[in-house]
C-alpha positions in Angstrom: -6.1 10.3 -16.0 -3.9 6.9 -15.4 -6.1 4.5 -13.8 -5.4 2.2 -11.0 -2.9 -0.2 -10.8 -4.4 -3.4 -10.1 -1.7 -5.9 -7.4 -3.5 -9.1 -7.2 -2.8 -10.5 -4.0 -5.6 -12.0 -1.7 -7.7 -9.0 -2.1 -7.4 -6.4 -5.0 -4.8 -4.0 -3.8 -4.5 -0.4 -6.1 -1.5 1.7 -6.9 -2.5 4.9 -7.8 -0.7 7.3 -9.3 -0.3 10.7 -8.2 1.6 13.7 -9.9 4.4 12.8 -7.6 4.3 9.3 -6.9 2.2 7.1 -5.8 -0.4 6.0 -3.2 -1.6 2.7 -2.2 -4.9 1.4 -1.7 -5.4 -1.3 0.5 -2.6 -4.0 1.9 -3.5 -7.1 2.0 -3.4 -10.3 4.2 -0.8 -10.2 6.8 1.6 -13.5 5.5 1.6 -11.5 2.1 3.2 -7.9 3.7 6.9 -9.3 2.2 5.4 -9.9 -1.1 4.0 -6.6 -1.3 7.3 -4.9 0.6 9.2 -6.2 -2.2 6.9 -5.3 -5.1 6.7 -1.8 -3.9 10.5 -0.1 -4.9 9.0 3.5 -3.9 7.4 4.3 -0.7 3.5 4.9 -0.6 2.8 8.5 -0.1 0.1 7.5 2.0 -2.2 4.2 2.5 -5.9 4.1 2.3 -7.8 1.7 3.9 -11.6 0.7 2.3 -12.3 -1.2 5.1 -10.7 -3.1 8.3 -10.8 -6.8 7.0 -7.8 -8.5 7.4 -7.3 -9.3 3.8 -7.6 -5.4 3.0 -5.8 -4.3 6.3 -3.3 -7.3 7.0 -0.3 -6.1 6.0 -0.3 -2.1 7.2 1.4 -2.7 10.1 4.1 -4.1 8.2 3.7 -1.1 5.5 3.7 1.8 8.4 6.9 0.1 10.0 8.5 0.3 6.7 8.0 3.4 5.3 6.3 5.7 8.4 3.4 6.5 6.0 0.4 7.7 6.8 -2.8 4.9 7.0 -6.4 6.6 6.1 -9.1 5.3 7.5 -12.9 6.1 8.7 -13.1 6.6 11.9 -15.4 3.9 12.3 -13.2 1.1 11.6 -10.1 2.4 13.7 -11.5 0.2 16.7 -10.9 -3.0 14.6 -7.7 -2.0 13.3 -5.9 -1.0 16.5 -7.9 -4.2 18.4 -9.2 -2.3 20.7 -12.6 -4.4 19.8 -12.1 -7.5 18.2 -13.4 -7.7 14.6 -16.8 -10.0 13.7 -15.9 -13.7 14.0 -16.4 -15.5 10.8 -18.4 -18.0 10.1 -16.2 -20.8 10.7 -16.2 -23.4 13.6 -13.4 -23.2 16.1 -11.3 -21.0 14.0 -13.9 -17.9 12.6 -12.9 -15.2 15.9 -9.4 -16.2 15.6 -8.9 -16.3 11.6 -10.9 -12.9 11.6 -8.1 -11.2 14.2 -5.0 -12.2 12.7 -4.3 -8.7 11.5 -1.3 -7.0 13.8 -3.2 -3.7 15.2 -2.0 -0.5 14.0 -1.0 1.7 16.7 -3.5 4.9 16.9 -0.4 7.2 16.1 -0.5 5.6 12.5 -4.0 6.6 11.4 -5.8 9.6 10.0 -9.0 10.2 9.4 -11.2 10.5 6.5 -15.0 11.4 6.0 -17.5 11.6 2.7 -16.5 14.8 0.9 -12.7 15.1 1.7 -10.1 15.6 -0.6 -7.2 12.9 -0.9 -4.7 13.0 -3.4 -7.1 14.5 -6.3 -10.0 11.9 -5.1 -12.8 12.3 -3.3 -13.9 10.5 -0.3 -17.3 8.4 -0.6 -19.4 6.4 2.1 -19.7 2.7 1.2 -21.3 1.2 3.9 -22.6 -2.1 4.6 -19.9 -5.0 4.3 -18.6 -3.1 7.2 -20.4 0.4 8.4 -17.3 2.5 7.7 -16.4 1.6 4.6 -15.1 4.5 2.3 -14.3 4.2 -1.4 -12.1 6.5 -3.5 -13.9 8.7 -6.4 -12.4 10.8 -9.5 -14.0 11.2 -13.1 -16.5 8.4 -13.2 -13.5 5.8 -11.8 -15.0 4.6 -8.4 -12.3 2.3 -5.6 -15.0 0.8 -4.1 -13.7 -1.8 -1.4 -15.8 -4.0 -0.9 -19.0 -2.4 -1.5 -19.3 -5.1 -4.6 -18.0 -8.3 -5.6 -17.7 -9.6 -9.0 -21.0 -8.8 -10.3 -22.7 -8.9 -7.2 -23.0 -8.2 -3.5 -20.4 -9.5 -0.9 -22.5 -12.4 0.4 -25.0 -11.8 3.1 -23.0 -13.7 6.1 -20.0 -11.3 5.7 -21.9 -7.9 5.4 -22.0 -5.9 8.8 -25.6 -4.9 7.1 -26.4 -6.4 4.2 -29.6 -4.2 3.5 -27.4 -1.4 3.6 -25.1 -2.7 1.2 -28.1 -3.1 -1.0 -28.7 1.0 -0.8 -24.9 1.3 -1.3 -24.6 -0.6 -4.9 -27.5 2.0 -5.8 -25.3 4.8 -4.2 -22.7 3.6 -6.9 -24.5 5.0 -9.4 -26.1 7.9 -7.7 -22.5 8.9 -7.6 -21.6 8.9 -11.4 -19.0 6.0 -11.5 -18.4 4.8 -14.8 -16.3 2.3 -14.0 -15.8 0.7 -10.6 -12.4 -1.1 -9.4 -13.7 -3.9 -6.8 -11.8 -5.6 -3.9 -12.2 -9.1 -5.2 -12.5 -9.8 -9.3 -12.4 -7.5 -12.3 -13.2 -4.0 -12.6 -16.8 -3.3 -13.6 -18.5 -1.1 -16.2 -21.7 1.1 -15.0 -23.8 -1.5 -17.2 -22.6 -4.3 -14.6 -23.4 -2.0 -11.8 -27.0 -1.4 -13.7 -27.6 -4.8 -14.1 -26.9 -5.8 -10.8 -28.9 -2.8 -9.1 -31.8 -4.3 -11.4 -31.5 -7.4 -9.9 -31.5 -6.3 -6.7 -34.5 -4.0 -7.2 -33.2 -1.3 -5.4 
């Protein structure tokens, strides 16, 4: 199986091959859409969305315009992504509500959902919560899309998890599920020794 594609913008964006094709995890900050317009020559056959953070979520307004794609998402986070609730400020003075909403909202029409267990594309839908609570990863012989569930070698820090105990459970989850290797949102893609190391650590 050809990996992921790694497209290093703000966040780790993946281009994943398909036997026809490609699809497209994750899109981005919003000012970096054009970037990504112009990198990608085909159209997505569909986008998947780990998580509704603005630097994973950003640019799929821009993407859907484009190419009328499909955006998959858990249910959960659809609330954030069409603004219907505004997403957690961060912690920043002044600025943290307002830097957290910059994302355009994706009109309902665009989305569809996805839950643990479904089928997309070959891969299999897996629950990631904790940096937000519907975070979903992507899973298919021992490679693992994870969102945000980890970063670097280590958890997404405590300030920016919706439940950070949660995201403890979840980096255990990782290798409950068998992932041999684990493509992250921010940093380098880890081996299931990082991901043992790090559950050590955490003494989950």
């Amino acid at each position: 199986m050809n990996g992921p594609e790694a497209l290093p913008f703000a966040a780790n964006l993946y281009r994943v091959p398909t036997g026809e094709g490609y699809f497209l995890v994750d899109a981005g900050l919003p000012w970096e859409a054009g970037r990504l317009l112009r990198l990608l020559r085909e159209p997505p056959r569909l986008l998947f969305l780990t998580h509704h953070h603005t630097d994973h979520s950003g640019g799929a307004r821009a993407l859907w315009e484009r190419f009328g794609l499909p955006v998959l998402a858990h249910p959960r986070e659809w609330p954030y992504l069409t603004r219907e609730r505004p997403r957690p400020p961060l912690p920043i003075p002044l600025l943290g509500r307002i830097l957290a909403n910059l994302a355009p909202p994706l009109p309902r029409e665009a989305l569809r959902p996805v839950e643990e267990g479904e089928a997309v594309l070959g891969w299999r839908v897996v629950a990631l919560p904790g940096h937000t609570l519907g975070q979903v990863g992507l899973l298919r012989e021992g490679v693992l899309i994870a969102g945000d569930a980890l970063r670097g070698r280590g958890l997404p820090p405590r300030w920016i998890n919706e439940d950070h105990a949660l995201a403890r459970k979840t980096a255990r989850r990782i290798l409950d599920l068998g992932a041999e290797r684990v493509y992250v949102g921010h940093g380098k893609p880890l081996s299931r020794a990082e991901v043992e190391a790090l559950v050590r650590k955490l003494g989950t």
